[in-house]
N, C-alpha and C positions, 0 to 999 in steps of 0.2 A: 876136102872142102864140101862135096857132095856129101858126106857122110854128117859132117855137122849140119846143115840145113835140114836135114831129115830127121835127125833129132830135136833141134831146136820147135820145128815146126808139129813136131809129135806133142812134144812138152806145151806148147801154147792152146795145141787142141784138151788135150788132156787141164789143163786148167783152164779152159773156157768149159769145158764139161763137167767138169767137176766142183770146180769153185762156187764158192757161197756168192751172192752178188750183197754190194757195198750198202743199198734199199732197205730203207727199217722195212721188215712185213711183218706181220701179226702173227702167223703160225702158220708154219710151212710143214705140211701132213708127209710130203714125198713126191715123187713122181705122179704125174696124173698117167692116167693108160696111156693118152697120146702119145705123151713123150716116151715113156717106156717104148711102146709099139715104132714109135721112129727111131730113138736110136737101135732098137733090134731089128729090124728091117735095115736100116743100113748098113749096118754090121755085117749083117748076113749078107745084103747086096753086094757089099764092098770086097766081100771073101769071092762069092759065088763071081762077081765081073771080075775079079782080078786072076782067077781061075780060068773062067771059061777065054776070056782075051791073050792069046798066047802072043802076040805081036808085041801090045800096047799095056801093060799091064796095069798102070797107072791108070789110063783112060777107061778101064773097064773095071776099074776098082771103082773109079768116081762116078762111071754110069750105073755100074752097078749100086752103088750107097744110096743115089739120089731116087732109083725107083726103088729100092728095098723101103730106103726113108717114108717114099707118099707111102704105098703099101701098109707098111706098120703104120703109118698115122691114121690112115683108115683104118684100119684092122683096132685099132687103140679105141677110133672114136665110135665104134659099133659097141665095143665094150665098155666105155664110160656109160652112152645113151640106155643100155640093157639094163647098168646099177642104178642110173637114177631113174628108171622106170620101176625098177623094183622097190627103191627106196619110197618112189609116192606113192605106190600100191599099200605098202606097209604101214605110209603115214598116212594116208586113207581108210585103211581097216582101222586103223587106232583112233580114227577120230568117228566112223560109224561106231565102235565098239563102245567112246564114250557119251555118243548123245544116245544110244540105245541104253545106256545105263540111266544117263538123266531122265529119258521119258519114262522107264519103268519107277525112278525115285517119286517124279512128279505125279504119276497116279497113285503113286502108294500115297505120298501126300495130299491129294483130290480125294481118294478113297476115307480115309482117317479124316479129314475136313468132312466134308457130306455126313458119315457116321457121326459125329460130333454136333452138329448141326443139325442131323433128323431126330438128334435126343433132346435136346434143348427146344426146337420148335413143337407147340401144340397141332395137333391135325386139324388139316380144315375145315371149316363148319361145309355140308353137302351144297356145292349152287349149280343152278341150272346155267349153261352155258348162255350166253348174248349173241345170238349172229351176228356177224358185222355184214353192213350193208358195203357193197361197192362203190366206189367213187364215180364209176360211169356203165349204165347201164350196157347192158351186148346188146349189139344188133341182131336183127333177125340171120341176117348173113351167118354173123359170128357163132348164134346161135346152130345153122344148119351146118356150119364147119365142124364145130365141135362135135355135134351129136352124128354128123356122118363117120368123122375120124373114131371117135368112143366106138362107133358100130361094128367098125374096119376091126379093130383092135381086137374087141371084146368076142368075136367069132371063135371056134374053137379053133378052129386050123390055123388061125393066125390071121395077119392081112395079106389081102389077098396080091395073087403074083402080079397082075398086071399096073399095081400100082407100085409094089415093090422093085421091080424092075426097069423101070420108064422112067430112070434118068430123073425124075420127080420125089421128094419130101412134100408132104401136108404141111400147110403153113399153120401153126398153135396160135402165133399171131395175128392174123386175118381180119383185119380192120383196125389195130391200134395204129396209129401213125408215128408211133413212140420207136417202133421196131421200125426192122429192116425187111422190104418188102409185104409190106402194111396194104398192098393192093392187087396179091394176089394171093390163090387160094390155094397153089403149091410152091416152093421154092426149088431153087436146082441143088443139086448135092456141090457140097464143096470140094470132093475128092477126084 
């Protein structure tokens, strides 16, 4: 009697393991790693506890199955997370590979346009340029701001350390109220 129930109960794992399930699905590839990795971890768990438990053999087969089980399921799902990392890298290069192709199309076609267009247009008659006037004259402020920072700059060594270093930017803004810190004549770094 014992003999039958160890068969019977072999036969029902074996065909819950094995059997197709009754669920229309679309396209069934195989085994995902996970699974592979759990049942091979249990497998092996189930040898290695049924081995190492001399008493209980059953009991160290089933403890063994169930950490061999987690094990390979981790072990499975390090190895899924590595291909589909690999996969987006791949589908990443493919898709720099093809907008790098469209922007070299797109200048060849900007290039061939332009040439096309520098032939057909006549050259311009010579004009002297229009200054434009600005909308709102500088202040004198705005005026010393600017021509001090141009000073700073325009030095050969550079600008100089003490203002470089003092936690301080020259404000290019300095008196528009439009910008940010509009009422002072340096700004703080934003870093």
């Amino acid at each position: 009697m014992k003999k039958i129930s160890y068969i019977m109960s072999l036969a029902l794992m074996a065909s819950v393991a094995f059997g197709g399930s009754a669920e229309a699905q679309e396209k069934r590839t195989g085994w995902s790693p996970q699974a592979k990795g759990a049942v091979i971890g249990a497998g092996t768990g189930a040898a290695a506890g049924a081995i190492i438990h001399k008493r209980n053999r059953v009991v160290g087969g089933v403890v063994g199955g169930v950490a061999g089980g987690a094990v390979g399921y981790g072990v499975g799902k390090v190895i899924d997370n590595k291909q589909k990392r690999e996969a987006e890298e791949a589908r990443m290069a493919a898709a720099e590979r093809a907008a790098a192709a469209q922007r070299v199309a797109a200048a060849e076609r900007a290039a061939v346009n332009r040439a096309t267009v520098a032939k057909s247009t006549p050259a311009p008659a010579n004009r002297t340029p229009v200054p434009q006037s600005s909308l709102v004259a500088a202040t004198p402020a705005e005026t010393a701001a600017a021509n001090s920072l141009a000073m700073m700059y325009a030095s050969e060594e550079g600008p100089t350390p003490q203002v470089v270093y003092a936690n301080f930017l020259p404000n290019l803004d300095y008196g528009d109220r439009s910008k940010p810190y509009s009422t002072s004549e340096v700004r703080r770094k934003s870093w």
